[in-house]
MDAnalysis code that builds the backbone (N, CA, C; Angstrom):
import MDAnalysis as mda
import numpy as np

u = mda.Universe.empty(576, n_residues=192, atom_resindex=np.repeat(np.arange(192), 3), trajectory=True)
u.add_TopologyAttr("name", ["N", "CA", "C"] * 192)
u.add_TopologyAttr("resid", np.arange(1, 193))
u.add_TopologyAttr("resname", ["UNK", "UNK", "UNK", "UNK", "UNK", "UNK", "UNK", "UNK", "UNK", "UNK", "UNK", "UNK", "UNK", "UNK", "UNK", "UNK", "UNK", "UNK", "UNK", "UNK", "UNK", "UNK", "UNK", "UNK", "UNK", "UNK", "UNK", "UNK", "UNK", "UNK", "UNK", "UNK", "UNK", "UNK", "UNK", "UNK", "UNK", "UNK", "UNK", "UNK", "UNK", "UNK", "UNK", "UNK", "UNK", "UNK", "UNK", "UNK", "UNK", "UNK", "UNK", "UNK", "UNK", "UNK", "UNK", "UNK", "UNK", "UNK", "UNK", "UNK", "UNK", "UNK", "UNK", "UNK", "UNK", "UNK", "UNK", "UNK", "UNK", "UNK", "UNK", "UNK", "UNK", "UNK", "UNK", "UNK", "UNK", "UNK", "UNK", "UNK", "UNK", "UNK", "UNK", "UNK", "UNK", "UNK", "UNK", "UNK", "UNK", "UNK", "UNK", "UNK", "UNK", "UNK", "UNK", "UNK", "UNK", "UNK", "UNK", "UNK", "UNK", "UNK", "UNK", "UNK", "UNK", "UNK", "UNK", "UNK", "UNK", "UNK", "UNK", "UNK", "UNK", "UNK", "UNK", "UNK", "UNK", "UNK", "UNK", "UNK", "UNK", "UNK", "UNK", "UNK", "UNK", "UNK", "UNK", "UNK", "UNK", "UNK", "UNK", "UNK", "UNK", "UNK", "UNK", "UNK", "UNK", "UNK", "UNK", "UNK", "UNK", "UNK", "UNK", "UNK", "UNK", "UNK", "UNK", "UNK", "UNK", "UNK", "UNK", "UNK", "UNK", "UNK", "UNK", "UNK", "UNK", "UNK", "UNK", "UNK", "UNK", "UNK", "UNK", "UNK", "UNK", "UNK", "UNK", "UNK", "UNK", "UNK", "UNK", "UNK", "UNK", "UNK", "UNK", "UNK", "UNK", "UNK", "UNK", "UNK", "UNK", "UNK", "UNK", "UNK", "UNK", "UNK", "UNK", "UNK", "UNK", "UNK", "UNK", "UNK"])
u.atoms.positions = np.array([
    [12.122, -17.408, -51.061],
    [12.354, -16.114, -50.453],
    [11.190, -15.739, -49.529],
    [10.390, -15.832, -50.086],
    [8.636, -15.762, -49.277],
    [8.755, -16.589, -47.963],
    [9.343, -17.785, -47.995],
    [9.323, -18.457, -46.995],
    [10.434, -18.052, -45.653],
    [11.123, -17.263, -46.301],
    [12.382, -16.798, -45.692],
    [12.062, -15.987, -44.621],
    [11.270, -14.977, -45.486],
    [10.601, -13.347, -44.536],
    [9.796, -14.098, -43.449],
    [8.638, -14.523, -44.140],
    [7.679, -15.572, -42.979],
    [8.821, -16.230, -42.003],
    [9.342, -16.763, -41.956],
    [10.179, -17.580, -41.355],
    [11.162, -16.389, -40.050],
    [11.574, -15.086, -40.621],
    [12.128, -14.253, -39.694],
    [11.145, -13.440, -39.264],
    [10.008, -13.134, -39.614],
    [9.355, -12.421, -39.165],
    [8.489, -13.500, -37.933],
    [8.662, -14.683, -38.130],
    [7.625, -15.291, -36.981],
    [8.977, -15.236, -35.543],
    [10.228, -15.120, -36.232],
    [10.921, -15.378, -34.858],
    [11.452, -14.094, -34.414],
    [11.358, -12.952, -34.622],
    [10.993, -11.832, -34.309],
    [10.025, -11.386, -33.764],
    [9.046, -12.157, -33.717],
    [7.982, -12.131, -33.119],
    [8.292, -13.277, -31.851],
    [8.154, -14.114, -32.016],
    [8.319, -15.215, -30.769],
    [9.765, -14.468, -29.730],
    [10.634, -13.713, -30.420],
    [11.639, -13.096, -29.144],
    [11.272, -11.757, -28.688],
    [10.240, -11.256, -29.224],
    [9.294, -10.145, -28.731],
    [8.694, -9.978, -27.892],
    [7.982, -11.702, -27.841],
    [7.173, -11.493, -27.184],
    [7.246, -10.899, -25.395],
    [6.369, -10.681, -25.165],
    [6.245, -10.274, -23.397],
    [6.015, -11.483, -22.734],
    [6.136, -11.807, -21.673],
    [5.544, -13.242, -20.637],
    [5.565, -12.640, -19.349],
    [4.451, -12.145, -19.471],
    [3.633, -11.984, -18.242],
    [3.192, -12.726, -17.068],
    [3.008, -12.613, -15.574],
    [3.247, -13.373, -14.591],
    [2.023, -12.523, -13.596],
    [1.067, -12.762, -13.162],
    [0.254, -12.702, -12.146],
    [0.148, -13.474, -10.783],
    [0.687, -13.030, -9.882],
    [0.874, -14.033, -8.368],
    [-0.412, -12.874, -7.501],
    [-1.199, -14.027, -7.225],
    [-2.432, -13.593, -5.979],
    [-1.689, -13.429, -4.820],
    [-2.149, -12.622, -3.934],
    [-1.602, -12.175, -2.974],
    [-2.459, -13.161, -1.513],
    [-1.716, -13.473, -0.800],
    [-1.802, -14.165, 0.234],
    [-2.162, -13.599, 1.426],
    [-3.658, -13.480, 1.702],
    [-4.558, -12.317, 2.369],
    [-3.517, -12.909, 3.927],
    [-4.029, -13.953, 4.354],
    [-3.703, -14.471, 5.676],
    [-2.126, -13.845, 5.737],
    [-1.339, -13.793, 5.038],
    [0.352, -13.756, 4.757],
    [0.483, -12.718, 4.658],
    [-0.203, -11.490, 4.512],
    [-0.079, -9.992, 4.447],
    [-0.459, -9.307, 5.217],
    [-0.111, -8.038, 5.406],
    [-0.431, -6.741, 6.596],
    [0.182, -5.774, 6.106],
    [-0.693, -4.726, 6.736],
    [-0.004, -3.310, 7.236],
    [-0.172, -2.689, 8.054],
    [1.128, -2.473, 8.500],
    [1.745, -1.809, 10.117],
    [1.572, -0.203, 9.692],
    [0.532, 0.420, 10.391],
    [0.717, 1.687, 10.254],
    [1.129, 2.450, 11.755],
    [1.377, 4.358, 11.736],
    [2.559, 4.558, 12.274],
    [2.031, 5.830, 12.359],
    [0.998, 6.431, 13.605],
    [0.612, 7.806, 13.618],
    [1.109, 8.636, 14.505],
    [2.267, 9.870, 14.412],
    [2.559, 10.707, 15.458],
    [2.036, 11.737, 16.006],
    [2.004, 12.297, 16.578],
    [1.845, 13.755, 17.260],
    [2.600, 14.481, 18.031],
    [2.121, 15.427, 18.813],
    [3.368, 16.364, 19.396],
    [3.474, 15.909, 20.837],
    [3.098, 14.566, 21.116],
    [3.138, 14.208, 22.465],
    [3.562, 12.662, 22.407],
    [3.405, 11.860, 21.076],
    [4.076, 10.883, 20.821],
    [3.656, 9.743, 20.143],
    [3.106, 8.971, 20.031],
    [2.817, 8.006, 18.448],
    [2.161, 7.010, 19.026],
    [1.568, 6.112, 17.848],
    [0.217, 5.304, 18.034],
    [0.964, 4.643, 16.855],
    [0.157, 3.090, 16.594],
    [0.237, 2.158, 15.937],
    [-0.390, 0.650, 16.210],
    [-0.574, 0.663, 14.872],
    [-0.755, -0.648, 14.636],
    [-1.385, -1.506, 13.112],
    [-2.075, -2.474, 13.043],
    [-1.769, -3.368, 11.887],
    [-3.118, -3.216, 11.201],
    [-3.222, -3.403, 9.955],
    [-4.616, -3.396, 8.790],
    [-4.571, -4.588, 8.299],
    [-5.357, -5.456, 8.153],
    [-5.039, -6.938, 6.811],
    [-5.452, -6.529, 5.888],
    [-4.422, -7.145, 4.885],
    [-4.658, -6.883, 3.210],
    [-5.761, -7.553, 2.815],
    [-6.812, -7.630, 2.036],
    [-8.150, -8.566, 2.085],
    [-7.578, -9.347, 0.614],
    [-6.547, -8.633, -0.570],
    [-6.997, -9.073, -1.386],
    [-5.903, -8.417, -2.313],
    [-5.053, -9.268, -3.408],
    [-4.545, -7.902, -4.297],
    [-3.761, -9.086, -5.065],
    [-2.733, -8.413, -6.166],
    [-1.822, -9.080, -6.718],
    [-0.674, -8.698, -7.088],
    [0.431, -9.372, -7.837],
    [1.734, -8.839, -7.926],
    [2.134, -9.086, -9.381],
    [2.346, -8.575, -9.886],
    [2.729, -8.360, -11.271],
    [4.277, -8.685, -11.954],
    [4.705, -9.369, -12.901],
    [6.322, -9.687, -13.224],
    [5.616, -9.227, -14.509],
    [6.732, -9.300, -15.307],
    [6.692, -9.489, -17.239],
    [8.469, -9.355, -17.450],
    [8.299, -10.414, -17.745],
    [9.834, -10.973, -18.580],
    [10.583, -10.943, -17.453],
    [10.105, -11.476, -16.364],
    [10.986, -11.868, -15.031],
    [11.101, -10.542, -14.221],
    [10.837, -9.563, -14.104],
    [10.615, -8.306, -13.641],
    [9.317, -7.696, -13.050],
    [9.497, -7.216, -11.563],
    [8.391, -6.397, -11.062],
    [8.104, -5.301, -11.888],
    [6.685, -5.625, -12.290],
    [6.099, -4.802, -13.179],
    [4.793, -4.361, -12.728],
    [4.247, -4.556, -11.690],
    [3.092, -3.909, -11.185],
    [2.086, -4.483, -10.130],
    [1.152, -4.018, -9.873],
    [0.109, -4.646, -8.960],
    [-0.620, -4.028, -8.113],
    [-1.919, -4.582, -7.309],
    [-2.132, -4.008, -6.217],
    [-2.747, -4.609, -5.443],
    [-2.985, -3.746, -4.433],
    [-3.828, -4.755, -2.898],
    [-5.033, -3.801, -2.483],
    [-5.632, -4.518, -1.534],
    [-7.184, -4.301, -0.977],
    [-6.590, -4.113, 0.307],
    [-7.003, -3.162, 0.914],
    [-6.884, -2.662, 2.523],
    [-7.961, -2.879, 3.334],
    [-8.513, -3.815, 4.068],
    [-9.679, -4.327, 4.755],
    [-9.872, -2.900, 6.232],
    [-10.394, -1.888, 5.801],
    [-9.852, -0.722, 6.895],
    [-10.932, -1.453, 8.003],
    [-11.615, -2.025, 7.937],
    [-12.989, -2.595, 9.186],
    [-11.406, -3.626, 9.930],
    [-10.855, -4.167, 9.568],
    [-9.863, -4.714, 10.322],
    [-8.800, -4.206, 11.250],
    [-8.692, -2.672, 11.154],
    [-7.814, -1.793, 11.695],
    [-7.483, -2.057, 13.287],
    [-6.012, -2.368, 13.872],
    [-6.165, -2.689, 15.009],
    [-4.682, -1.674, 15.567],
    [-5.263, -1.686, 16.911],
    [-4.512, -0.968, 17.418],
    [-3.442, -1.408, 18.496],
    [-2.258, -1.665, 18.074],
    [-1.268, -2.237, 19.113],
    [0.009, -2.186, 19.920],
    [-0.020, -0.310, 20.186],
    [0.944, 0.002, 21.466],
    [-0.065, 0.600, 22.556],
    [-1.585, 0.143, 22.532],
    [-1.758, 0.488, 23.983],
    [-2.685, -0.320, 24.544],
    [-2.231, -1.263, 25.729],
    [-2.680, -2.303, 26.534],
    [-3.803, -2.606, 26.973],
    [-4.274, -1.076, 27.620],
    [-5.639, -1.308, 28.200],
    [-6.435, -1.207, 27.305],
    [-7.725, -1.754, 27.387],
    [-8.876, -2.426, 26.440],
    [-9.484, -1.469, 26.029],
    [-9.967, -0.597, 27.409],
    [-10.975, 0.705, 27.477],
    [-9.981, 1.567, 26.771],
    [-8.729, 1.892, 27.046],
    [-7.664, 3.394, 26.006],
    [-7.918, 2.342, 24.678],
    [-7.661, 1.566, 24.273],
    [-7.876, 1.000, 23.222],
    [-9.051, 0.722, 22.257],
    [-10.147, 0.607, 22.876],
    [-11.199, 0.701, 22.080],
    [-11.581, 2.266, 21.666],
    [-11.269, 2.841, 22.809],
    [-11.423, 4.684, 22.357],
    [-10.848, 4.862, 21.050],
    [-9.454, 4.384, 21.471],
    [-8.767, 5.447, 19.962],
    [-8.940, 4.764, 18.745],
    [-9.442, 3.427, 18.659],
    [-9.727, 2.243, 17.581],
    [-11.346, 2.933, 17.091],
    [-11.908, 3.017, 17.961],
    [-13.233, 3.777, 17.634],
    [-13.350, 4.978, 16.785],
    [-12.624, 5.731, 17.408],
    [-12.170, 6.745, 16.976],
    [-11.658, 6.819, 15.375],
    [-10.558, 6.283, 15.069],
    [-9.569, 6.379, 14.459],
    [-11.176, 5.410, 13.120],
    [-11.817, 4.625, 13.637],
    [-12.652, 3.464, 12.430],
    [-13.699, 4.971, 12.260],
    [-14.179, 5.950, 12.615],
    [-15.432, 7.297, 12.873],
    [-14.859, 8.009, 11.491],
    [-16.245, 9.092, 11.540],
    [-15.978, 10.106, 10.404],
    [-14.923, 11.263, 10.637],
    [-13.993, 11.084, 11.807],
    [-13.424, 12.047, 11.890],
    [-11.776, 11.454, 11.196],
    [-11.538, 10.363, 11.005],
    [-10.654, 9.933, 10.882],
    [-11.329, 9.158, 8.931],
    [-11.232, 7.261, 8.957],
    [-11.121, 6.675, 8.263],
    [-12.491, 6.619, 7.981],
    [-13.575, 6.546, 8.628],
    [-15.088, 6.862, 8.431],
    [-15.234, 5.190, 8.159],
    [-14.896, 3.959, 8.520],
    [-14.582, 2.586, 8.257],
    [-15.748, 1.882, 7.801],
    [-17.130, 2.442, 8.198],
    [-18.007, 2.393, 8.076],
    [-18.362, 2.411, 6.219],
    [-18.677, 4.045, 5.856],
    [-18.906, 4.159, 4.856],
    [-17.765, 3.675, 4.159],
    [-16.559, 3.406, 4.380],
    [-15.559, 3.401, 3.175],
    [-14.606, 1.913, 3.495],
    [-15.285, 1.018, 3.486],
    [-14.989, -0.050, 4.073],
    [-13.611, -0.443, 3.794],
    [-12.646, -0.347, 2.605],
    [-11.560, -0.423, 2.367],
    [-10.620, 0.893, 1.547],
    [-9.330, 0.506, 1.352],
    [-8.300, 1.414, 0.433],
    [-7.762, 0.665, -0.006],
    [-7.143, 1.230, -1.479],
    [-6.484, 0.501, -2.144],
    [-5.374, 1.095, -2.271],
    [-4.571, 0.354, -3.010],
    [-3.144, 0.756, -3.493],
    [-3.171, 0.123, -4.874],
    [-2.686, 1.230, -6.483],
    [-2.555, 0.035, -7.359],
    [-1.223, 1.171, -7.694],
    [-0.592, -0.110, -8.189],
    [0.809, 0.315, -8.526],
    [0.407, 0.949, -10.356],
    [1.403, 2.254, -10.537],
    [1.302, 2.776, -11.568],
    [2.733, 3.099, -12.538],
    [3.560, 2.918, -11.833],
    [4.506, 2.981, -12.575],
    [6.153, 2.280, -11.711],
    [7.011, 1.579, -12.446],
    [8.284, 0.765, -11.470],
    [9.145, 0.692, -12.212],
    [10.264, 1.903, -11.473],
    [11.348, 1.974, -12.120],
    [12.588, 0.524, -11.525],
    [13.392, 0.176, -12.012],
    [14.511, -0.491, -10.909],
    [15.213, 0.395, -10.363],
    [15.833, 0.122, -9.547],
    [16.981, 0.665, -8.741],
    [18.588, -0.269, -8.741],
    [18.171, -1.701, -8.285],
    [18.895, -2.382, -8.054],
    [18.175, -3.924, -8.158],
    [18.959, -4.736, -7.998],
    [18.230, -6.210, -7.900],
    [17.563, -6.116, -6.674],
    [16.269, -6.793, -6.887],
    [15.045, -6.577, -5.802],
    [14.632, -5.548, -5.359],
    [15.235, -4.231, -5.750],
    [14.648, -2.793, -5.226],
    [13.841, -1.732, -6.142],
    [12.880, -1.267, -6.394],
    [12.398, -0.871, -7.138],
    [11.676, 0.882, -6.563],
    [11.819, 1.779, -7.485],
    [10.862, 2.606, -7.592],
    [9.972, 2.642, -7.913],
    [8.773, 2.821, -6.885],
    [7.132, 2.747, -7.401],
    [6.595, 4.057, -7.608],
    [5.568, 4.163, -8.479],
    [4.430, 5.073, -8.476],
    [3.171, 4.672, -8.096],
    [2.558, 4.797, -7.283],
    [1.163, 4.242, -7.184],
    [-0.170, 4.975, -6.766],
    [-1.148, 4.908, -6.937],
    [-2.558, 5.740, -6.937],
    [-3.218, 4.894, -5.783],
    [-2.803, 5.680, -4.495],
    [-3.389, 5.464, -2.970],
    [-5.028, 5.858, -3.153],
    [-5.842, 5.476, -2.587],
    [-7.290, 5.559, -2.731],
    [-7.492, 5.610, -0.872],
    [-8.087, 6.197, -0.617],
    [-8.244, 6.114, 0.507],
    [-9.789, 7.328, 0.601],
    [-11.240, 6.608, 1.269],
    [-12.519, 7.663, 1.272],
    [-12.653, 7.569, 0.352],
    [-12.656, 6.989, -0.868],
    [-12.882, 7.293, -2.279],
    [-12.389, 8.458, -2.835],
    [-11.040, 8.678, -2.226],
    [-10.177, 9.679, -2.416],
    [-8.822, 9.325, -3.562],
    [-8.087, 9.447, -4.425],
    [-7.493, 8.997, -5.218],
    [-5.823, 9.729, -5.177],
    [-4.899, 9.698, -4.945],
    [-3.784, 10.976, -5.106],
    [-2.681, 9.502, -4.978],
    [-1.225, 10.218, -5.978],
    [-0.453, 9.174, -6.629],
    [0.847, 9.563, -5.115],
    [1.506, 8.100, -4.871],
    [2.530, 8.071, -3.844],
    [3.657, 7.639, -4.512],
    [4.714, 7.995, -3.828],
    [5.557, 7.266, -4.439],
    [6.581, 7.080, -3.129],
    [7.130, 5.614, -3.847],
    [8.045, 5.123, -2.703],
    [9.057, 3.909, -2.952],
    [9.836, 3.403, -2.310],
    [10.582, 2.346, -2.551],
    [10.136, 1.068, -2.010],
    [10.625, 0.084, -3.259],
    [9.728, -1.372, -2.521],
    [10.810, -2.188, -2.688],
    [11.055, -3.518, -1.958],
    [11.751, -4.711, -2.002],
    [10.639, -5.331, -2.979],
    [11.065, -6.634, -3.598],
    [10.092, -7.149, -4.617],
    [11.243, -8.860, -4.846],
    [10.751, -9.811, -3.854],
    [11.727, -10.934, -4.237],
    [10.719, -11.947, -4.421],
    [11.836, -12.825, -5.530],
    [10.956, -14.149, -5.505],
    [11.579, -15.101, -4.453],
    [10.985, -16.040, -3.380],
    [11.221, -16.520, -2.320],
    [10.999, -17.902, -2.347],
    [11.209, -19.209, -1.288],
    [11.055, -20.356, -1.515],
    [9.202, -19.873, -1.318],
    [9.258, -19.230, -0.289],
    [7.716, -18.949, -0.297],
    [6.894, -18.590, -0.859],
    [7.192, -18.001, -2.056],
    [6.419, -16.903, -3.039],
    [7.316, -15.488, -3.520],
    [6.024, -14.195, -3.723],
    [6.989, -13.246, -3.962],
    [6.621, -12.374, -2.435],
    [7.406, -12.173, -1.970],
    [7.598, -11.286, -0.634],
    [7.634, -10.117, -1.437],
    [6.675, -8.891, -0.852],
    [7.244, -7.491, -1.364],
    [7.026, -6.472, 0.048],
    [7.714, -5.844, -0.090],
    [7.335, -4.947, 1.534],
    [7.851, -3.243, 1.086],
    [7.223, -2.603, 1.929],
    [7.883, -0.956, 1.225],
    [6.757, -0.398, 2.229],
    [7.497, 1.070, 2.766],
    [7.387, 1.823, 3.424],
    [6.983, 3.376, 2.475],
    [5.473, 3.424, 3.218],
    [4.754, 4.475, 2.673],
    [4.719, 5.463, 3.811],
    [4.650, 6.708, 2.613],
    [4.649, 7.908, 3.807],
    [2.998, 8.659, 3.179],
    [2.171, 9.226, 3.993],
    [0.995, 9.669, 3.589],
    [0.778, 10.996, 4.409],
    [0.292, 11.788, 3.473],
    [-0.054, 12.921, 4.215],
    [-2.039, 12.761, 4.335],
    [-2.047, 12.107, 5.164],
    [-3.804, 12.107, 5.628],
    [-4.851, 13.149, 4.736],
    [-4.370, 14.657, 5.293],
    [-5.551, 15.736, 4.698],
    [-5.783, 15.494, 3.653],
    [-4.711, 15.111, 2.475],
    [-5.611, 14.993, 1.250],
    [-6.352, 13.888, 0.999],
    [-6.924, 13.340, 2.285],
    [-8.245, 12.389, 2.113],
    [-8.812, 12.955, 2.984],
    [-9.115, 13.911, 3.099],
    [-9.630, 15.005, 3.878],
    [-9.948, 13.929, 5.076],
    [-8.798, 13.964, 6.519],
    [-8.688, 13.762, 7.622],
    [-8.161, 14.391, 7.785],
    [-8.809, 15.692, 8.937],
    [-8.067, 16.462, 9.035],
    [-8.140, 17.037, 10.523],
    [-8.597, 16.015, 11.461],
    [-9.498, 15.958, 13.160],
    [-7.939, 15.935, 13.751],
    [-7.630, 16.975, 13.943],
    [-6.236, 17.061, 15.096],
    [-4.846, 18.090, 13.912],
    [-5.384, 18.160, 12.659],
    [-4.224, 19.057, 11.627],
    [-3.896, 20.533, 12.079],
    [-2.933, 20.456, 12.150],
    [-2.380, 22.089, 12.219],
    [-2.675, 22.918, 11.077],
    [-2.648, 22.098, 10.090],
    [-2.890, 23.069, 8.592],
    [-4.477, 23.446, 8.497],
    [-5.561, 22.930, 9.348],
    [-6.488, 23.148, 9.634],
    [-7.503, 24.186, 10.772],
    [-6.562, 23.685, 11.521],
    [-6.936, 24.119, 13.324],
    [-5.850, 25.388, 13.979],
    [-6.117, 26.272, 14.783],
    [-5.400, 26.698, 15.450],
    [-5.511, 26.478, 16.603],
    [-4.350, 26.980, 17.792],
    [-3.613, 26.819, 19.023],
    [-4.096, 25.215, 19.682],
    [-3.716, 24.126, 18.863],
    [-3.962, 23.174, 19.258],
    [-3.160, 22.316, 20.191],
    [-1.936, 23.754, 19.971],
    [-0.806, 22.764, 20.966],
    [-0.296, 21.517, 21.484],
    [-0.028, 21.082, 22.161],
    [-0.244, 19.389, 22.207],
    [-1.029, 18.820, 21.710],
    [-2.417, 18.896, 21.260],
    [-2.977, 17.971, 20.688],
    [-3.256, 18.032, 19.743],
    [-2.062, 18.831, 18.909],
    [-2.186, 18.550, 17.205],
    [-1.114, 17.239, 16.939],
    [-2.234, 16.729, 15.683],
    [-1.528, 15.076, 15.091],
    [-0.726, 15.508, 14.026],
    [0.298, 15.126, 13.932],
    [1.013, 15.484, 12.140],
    [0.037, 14.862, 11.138],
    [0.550, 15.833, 9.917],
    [-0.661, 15.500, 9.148],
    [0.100, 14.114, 8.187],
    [1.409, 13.281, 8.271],
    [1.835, 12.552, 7.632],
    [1.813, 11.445, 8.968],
    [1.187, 10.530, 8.153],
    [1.391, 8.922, 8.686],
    [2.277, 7.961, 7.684],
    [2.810, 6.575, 8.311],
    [3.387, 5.683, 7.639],
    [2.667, 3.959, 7.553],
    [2.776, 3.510, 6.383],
    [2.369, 2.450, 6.042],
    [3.189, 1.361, 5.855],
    [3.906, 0.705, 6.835],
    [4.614, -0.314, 6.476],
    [3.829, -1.890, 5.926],
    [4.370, -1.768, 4.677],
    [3.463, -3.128, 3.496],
    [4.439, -3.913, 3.528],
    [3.766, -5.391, 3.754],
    [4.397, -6.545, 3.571],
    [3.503, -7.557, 3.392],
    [3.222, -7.883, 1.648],
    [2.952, -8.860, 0.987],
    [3.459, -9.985, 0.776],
    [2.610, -11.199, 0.821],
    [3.252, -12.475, 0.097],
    [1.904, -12.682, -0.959],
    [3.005, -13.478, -2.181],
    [1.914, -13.840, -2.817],
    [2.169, -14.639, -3.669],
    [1.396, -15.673, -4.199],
    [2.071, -17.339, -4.742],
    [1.348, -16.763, -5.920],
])
């Protein structure tokens, strides 16, 4: 009988268990396309991921995060070198990302609901200035011949990393040259 219990209790245990899955993220294979408007019309361009990972358990996106290399920040809807280094300058300064003192941002995922196969609801704790506040958003999350591809579209409201050089919620009669205070982060990870 003794041998019995031992015997169901070890395989109750062995179908319990969790199997957990860690895939490194593929710095060269990743980016983010970001997406800044204003009342006269929009700016963009790309960040490299330096560094992060992707999380399964029991075959399921279950978490992760990435490194935002902000010293990499580039700017790519405007041609000329000289408009381009301005607003890249700019945008890397203390009035904006401060790129300097705060050399990167993170993203770590905090909570993932499903939705559907490959679609997931995230919670995650954006860091940005050594600033911390939780986002939430929808992500693709596949396993690929290539790895796991994940990509998802972030929406950010800047001020609460206190950037706030062009905010209406800050400034008055700025008229045209107030910036909205929400930008977008389009993420697209690979990672083996």
């Amino acid at each position: 009988m003794k041998k019995l219990i031992l015997t169901m209790l070890g395989l109750f245990f062995v179908q319990t268990a969790v199997f957990a899955e860690t895939h490194a993220v593929q710095a060269d294979a990743s980016e983010v396309r970001w997406t800044a408007t204003k009342v006269t019309g929009k700016h963009f361009g790309i960040i490299k991921v330096s560094s992060g990972e992707i999380e399964f358990t029991d075959g399921q996106f279950s978490g992760g995060q990435a490194v935002i290399d902000v010293g990499t920040m580039a700017v790519t809807d405007i041609q000329d070198e000289k408009m381009n280094a301005k607003l890249l300058n700019h945008l890397k300064s203390a009035d904006f990302f401060d790129a300097e003192s705060f050399p990167s941002a993170t993203i770590k995922i905090t909570g993932v609901k499903v939705i559907s196969e490959n679609l997931y609801d995230v919670t995650a704790d954006l860091t940005i200035k050594n600033t911390t506040h939780p986002v939430d958003f929808k992500a693709m999350v596949a396993k690929t011949a290539e790895g796991i591809q994940a990509t998802a579209m972030i929406t950010v409201d800047r001020t609460l990393y206190d950037i706030r050089y062009g905010s209406g919620k800050f400034f008055e009669n700025l008229g045209d040259k107030t910036i909205h205070d929400n930008f977008t982060l389009e993420v697209s990870v690979l990672a083996a």
